[in-house]
PDB file of N, CA, C, O and CB in Angstrom:
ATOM      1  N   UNK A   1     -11.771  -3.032   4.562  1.00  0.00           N
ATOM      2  CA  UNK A   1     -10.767  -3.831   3.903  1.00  0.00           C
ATOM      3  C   UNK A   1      -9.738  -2.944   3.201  1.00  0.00           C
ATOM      4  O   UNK A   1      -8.536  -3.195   3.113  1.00  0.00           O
ATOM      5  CB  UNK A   1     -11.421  -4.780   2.911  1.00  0.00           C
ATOM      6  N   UNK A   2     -10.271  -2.040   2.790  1.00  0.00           N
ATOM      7  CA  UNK A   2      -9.140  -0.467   2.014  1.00  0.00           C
ATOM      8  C   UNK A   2      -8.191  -0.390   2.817  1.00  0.00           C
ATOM      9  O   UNK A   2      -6.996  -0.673   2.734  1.00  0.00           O
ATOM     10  CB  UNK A   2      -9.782   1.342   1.959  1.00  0.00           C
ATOM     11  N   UNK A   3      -8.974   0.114   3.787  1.00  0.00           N
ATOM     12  CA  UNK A   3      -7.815   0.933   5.118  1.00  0.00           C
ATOM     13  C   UNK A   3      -6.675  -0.065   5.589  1.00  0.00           C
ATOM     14  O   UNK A   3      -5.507   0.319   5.638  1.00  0.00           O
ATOM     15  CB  UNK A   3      -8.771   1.372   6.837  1.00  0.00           C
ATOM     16  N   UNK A   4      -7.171  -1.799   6.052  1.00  0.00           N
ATOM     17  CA  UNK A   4      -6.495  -2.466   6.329  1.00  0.00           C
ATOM     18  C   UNK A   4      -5.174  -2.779   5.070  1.00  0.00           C
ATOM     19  O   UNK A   4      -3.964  -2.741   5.290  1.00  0.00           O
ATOM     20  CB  UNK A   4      -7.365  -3.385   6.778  1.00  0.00           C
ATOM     21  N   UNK A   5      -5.742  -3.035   3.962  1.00  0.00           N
ATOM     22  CA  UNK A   5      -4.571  -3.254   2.519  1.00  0.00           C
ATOM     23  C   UNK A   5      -3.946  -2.008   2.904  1.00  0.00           C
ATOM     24  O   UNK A   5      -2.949  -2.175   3.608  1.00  0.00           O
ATOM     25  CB  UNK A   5      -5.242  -3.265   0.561  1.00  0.00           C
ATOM     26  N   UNK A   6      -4.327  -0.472   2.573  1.00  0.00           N
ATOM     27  CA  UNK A   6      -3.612   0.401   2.751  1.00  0.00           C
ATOM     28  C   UNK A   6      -2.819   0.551   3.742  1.00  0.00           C
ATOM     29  O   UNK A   6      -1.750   1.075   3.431  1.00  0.00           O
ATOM     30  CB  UNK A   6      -4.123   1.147   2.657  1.00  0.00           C
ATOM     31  N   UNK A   7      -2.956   0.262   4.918  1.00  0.00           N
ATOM     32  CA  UNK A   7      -2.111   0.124   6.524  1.00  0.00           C
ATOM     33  C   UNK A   7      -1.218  -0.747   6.123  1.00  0.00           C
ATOM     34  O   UNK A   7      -0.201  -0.433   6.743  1.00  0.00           O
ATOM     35  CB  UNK A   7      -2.961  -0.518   8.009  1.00  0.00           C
ATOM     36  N   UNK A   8      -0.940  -1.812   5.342  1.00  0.00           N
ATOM     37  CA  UNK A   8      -0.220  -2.816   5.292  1.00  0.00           C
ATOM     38  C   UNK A   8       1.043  -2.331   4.388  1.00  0.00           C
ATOM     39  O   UNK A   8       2.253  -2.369   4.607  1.00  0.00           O
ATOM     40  CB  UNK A   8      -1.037  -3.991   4.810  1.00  0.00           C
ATOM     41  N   UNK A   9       0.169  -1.791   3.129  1.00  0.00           N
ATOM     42  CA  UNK A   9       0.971  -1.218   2.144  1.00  0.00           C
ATOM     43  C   UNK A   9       2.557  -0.261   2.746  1.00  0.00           C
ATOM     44  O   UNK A   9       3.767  -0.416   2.579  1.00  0.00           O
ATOM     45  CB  UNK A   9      -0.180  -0.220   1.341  1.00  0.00           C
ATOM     46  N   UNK A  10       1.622   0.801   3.542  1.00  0.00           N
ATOM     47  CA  UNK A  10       2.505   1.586   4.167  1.00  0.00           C
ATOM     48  C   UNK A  10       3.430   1.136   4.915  1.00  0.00           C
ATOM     49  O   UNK A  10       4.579   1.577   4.956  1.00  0.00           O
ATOM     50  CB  UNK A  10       2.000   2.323   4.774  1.00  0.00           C
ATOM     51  N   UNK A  11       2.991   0.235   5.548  1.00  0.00           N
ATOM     52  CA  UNK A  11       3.688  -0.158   6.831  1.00  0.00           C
ATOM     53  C   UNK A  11       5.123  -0.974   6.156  1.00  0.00           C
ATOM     54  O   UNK A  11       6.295  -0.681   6.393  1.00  0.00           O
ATOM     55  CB  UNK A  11       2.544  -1.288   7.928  1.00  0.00           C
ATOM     56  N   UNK A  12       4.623  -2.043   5.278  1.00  0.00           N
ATOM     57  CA  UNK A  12       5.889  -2.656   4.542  1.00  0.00           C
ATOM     58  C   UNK A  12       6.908  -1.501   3.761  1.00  0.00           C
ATOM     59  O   UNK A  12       8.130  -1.422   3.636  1.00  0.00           O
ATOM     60  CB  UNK A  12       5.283  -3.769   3.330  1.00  0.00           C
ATOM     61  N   UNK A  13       6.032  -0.857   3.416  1.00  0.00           N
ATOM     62  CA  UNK A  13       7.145   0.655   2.280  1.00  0.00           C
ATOM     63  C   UNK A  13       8.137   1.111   3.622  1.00  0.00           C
ATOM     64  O   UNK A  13       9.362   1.231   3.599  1.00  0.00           O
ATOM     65  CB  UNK A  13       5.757   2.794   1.488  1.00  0.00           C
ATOM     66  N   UNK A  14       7.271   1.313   4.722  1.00  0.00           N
ATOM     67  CA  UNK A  14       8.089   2.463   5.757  1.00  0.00           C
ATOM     68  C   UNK A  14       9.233   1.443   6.210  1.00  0.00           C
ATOM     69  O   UNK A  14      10.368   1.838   6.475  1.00  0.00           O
ATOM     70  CB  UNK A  14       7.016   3.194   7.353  1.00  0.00           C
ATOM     71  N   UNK A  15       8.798  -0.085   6.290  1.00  0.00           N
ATOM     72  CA  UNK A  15       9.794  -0.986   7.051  1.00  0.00           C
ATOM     73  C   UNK A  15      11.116  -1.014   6.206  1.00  0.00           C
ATOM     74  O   UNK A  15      12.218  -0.894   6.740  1.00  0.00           O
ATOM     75  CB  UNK A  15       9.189  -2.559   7.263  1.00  0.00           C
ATOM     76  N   UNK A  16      10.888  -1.233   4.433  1.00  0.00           N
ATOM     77  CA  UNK A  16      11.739  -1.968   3.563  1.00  0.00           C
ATOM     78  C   UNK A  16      12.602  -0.462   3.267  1.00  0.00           C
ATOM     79  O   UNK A  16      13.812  -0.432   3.039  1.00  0.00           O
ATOM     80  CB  UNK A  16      10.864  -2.909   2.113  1.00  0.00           C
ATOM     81  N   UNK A  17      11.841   0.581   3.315  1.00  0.00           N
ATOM     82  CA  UNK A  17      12.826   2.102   3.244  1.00  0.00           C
ATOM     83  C   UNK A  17      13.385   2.362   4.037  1.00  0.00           C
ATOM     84  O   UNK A  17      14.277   3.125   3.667  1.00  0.00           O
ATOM     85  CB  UNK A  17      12.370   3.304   3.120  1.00  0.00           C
ATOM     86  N   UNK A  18      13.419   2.156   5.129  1.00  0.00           N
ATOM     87  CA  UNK A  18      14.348   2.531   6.757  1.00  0.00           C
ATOM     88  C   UNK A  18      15.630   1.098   6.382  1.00  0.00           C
ATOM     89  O   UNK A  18      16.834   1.053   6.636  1.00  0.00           O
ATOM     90  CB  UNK A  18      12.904   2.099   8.941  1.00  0.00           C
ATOM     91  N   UNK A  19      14.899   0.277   5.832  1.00  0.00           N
ATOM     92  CA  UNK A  19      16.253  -0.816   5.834  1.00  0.00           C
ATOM     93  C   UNK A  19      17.262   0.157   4.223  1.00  0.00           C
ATOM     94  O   UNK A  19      18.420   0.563   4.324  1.00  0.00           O
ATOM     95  CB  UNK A  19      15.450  -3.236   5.296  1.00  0.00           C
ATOM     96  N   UNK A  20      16.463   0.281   3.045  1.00  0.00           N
ATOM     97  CA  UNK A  20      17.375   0.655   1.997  1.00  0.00           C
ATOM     98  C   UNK A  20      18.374   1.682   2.871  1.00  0.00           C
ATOM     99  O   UNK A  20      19.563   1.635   3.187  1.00  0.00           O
ATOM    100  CB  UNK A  20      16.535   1.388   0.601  1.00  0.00           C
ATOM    101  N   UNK A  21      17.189   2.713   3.120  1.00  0.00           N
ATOM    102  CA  UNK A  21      18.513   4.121   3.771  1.00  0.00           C
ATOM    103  C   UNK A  21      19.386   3.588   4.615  1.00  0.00           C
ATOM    104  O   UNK A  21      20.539   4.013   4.540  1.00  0.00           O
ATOM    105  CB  UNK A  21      17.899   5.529   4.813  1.00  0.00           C
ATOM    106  N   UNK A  22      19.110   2.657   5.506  1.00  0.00           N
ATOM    107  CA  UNK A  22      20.541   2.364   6.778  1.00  0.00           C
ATOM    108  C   UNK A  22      21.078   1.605   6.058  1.00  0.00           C
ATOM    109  O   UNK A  22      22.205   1.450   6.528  1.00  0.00           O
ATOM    110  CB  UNK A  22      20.377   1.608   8.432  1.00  0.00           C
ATOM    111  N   UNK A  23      20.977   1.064   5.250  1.00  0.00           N
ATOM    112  CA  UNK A  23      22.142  -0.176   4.639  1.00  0.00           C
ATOM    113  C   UNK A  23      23.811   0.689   3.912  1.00  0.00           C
ATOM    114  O   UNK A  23      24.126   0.725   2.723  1.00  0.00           O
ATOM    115  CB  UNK A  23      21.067  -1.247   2.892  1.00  0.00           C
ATOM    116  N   UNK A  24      24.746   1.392   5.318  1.00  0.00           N
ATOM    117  CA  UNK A  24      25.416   2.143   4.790  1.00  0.00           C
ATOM    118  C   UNK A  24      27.291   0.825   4.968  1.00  0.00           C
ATOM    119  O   UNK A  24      28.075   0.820   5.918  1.00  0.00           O
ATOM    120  CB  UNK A  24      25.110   3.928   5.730  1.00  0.00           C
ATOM    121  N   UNK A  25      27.354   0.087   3.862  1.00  0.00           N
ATOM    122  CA  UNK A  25      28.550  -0.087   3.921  1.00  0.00           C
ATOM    123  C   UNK A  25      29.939   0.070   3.208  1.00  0.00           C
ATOM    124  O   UNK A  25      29.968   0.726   2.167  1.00  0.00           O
ATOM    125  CB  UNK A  25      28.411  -0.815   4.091  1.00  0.00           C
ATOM    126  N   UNK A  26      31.387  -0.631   3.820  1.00  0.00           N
ATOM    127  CA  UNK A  26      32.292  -0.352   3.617  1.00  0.00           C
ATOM    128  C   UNK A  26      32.517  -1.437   2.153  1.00  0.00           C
ATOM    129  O   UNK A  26      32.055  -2.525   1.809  1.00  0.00           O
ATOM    130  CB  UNK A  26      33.050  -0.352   4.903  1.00  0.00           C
ATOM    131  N   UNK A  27      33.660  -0.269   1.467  1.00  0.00           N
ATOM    132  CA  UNK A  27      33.774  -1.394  -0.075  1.00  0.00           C
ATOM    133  C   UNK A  27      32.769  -1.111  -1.184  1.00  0.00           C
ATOM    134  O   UNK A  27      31.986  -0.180  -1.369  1.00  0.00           O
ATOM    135  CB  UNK A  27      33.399  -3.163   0.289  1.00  0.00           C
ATOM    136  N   UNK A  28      33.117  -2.479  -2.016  1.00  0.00           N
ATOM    137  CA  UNK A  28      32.132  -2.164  -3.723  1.00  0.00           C
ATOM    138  C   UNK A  28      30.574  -1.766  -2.494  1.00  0.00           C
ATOM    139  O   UNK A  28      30.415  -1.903  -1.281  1.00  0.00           O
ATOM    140  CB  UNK A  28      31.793  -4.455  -5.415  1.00  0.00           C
ATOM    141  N   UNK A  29      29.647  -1.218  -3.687  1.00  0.00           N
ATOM    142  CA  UNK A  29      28.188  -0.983  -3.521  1.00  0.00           C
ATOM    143  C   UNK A  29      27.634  -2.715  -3.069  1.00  0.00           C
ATOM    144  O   UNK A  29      28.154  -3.761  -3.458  1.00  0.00           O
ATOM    145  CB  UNK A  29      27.429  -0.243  -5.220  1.00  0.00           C
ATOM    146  N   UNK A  30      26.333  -2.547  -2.065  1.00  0.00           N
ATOM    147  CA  UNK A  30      25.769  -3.113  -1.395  1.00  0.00           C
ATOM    148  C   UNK A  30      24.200  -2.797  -1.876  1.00  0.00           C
ATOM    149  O   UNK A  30      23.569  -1.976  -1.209  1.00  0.00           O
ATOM    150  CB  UNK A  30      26.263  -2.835  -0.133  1.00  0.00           C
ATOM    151  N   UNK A  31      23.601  -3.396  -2.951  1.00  0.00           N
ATOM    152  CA  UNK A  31      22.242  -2.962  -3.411  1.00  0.00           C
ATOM    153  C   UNK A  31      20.952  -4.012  -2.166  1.00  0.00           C
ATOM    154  O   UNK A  31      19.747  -4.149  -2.377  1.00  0.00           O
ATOM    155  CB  UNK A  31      22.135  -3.480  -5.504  1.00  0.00           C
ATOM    156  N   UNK A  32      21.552  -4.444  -1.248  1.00  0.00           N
ATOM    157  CA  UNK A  32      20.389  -5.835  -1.055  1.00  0.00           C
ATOM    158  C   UNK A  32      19.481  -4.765  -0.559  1.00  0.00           C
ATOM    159  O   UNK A  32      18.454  -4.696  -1.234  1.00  0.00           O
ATOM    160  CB  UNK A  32      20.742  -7.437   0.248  1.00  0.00           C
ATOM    161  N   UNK A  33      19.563  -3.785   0.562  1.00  0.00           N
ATOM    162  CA  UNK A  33      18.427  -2.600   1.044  1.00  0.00           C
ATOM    163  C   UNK A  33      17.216  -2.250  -0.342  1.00  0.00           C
ATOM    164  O   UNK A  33      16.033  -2.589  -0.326  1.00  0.00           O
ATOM    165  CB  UNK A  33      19.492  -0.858   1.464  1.00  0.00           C
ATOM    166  N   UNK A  34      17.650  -1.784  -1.035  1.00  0.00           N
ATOM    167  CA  UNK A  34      17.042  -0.858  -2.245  1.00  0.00           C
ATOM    168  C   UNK A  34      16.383  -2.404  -3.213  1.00  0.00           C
ATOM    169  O   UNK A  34      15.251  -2.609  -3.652  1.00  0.00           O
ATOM    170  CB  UNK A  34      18.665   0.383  -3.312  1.00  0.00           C
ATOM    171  N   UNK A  35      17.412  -3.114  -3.264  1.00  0.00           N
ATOM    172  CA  UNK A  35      16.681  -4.422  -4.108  1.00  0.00           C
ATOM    173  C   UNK A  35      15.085  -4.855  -3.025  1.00  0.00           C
ATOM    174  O   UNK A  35      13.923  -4.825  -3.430  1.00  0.00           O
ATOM    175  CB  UNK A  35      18.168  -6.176  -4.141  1.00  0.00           C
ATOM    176  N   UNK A  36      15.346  -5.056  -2.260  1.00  0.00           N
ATOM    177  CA  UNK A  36      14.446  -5.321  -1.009  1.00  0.00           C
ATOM    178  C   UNK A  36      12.918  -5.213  -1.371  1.00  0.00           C
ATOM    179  O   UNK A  36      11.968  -5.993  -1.432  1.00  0.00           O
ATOM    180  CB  UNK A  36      14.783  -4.227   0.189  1.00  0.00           C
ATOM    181  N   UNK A  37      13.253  -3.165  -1.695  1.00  0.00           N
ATOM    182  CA  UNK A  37      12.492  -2.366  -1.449  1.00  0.00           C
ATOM    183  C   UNK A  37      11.712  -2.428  -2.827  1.00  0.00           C
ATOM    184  O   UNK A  37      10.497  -2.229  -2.842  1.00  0.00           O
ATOM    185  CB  UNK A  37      13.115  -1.156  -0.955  1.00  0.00           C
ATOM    186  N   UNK A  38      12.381  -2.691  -3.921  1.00  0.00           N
ATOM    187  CA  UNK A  38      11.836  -3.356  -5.241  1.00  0.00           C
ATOM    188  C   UNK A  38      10.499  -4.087  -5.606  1.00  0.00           C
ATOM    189  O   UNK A  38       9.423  -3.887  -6.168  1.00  0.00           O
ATOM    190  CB  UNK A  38      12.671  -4.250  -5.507  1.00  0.00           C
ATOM    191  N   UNK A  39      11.468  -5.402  -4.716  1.00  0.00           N
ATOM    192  CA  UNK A  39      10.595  -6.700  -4.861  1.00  0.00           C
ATOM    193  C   UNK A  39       9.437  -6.535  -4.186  1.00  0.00           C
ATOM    194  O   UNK A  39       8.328  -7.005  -4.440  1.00  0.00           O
ATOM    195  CB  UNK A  39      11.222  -7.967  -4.348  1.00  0.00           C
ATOM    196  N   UNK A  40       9.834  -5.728  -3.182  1.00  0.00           N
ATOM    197  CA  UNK A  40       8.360  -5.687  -2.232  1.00  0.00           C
ATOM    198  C   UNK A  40       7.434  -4.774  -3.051  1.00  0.00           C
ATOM    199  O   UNK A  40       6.236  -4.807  -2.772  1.00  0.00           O
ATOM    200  CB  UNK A  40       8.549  -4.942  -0.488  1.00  0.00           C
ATOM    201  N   UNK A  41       7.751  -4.172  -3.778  1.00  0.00           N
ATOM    202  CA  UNK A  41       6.941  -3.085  -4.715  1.00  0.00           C
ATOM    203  C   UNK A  41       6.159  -3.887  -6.164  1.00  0.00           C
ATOM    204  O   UNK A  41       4.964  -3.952  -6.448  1.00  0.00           O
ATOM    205  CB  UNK A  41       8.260  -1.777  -5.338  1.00  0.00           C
ATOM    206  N   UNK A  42       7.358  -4.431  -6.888  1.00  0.00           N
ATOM    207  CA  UNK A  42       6.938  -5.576  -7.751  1.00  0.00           C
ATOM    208  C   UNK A  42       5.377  -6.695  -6.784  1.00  0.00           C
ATOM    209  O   UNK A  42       4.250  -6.813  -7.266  1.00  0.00           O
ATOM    210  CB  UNK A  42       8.752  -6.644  -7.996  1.00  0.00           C
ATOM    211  N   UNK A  43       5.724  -7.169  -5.763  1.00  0.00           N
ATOM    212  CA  UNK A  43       5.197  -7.571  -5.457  1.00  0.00           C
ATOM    213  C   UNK A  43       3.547  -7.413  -5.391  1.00  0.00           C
ATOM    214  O   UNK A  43       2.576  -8.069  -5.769  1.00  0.00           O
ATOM    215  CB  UNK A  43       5.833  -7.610  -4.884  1.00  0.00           C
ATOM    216  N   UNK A  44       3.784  -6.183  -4.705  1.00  0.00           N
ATOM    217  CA  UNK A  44       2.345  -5.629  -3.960  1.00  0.00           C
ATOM    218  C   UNK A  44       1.826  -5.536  -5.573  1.00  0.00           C
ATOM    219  O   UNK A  44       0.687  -5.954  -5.781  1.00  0.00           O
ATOM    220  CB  UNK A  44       2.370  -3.787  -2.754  1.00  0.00           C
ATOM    221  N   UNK A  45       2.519  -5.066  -6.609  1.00  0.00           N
ATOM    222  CA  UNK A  45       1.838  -4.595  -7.893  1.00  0.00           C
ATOM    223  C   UNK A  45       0.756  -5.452  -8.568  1.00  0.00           C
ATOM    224  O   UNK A  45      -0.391  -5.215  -8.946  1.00  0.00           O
ATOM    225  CB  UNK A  45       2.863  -4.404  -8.895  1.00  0.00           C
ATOM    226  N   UNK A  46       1.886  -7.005  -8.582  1.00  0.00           N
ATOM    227  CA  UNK A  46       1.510  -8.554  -8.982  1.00  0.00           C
ATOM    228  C   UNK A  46       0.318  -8.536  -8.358  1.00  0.00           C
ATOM    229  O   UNK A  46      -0.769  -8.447  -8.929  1.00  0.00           O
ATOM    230  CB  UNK A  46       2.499  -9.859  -8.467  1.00  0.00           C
ATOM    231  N   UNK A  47       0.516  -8.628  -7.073  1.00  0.00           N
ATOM    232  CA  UNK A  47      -0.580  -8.804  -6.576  1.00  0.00           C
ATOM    233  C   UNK A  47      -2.246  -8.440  -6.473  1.00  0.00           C
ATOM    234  O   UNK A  47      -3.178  -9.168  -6.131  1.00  0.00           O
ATOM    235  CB  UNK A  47      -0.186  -8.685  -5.946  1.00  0.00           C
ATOM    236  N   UNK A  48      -2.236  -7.003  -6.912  1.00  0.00           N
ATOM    237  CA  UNK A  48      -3.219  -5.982  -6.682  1.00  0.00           C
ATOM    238  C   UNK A  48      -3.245  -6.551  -8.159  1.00  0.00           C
ATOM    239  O   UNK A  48      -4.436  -6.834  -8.294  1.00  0.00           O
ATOM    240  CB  UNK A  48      -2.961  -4.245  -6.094  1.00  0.00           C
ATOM    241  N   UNK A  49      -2.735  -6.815  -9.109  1.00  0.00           N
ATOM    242  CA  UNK A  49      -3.432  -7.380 -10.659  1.00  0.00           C
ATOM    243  C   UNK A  49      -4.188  -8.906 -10.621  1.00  0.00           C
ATOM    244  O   UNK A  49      -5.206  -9.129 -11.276  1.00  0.00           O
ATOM    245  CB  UNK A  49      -2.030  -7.574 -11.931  1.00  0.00           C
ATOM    246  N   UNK A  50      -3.577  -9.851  -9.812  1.00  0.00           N
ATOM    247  CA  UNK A  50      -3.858 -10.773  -9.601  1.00  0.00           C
ATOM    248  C   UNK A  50      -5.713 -10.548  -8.998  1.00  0.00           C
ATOM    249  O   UNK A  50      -6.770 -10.833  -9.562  1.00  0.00           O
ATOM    250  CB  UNK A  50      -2.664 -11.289  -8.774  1.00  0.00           C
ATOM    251  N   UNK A  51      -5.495 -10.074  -7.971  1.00  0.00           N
ATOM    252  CA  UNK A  51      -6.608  -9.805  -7.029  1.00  0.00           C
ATOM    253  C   UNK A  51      -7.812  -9.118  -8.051  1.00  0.00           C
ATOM    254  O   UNK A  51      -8.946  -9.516  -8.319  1.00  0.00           O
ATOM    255  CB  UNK A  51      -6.052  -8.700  -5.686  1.00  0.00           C
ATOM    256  N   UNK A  52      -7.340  -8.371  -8.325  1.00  0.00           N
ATOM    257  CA  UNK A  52      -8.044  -7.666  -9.811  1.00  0.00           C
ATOM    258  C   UNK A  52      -8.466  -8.147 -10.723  1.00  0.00           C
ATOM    259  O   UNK A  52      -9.616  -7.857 -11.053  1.00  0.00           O
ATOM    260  CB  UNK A  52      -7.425  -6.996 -10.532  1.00  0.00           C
ATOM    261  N   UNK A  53      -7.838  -8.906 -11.353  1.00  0.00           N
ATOM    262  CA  UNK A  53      -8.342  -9.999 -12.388  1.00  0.00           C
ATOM    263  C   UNK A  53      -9.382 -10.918 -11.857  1.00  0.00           C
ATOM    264  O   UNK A  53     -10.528 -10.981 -12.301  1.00  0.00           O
ATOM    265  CB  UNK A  53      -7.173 -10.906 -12.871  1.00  0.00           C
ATOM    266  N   UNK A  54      -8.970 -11.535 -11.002  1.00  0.00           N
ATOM    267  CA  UNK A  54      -9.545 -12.957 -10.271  1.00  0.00           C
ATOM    268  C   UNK A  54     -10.373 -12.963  -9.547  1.00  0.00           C
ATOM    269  O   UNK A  54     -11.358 -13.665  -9.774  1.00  0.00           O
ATOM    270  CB  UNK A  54      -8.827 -13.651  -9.565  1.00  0.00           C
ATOM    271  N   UNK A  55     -10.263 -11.981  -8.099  1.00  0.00           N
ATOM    272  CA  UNK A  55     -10.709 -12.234  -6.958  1.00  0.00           C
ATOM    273  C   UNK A  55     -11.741 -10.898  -7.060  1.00  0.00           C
ATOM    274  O   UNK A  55     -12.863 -11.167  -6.630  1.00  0.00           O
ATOM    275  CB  UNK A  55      -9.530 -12.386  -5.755  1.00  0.00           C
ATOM    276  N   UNK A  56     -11.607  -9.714  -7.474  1.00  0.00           N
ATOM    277  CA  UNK A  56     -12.598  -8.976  -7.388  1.00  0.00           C
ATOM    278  C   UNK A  56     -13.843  -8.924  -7.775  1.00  0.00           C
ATOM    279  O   UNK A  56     -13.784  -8.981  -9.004  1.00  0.00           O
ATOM    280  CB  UNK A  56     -12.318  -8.299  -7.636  1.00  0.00           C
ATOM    281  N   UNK A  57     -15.243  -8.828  -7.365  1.00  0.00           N
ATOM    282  CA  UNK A  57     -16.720  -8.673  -7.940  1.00  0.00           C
ATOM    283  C   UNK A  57     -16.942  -7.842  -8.142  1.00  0.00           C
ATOM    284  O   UNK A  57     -16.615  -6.929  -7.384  1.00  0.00           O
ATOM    285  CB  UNK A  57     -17.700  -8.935  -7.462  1.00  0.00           C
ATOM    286  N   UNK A  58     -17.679  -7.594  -9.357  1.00  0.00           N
ATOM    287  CA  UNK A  58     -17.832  -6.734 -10.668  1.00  0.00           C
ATOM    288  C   UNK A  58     -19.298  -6.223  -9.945  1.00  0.00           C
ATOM    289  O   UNK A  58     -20.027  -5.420 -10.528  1.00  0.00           O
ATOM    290  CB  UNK A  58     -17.879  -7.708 -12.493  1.00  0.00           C
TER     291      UNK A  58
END
């Protein structure tokens, strides 16, 4: 179950970072790449506390 969470982990970081870096445009700044890459981080965090609190056996 490690390896699989961990495979997942990575896999979303490597997806949501290839989008921040290519997000190259023209005009004011364009944060949606890097915001992306945030939420998905916020996320996984929430989550792994959630799971932690609640769902894990002691």
């Amino acid at each position: 179950m490690n390896k699989l969470i961990a495979g997942l982990i990575t896999g979303i970081g490597a997806l949501q970072s290839t989008n921040a870096f290519a997000n190259v445009s023209e005009g004011p700044p364009d944060y949606s790449g890097i915001t992306g890459l945030y939420y998905t981080l916020i996320a996984l965090i929430l989550g792994f506390g959630v799971y932690d609190t609640f769902f894990k056996k002691s």
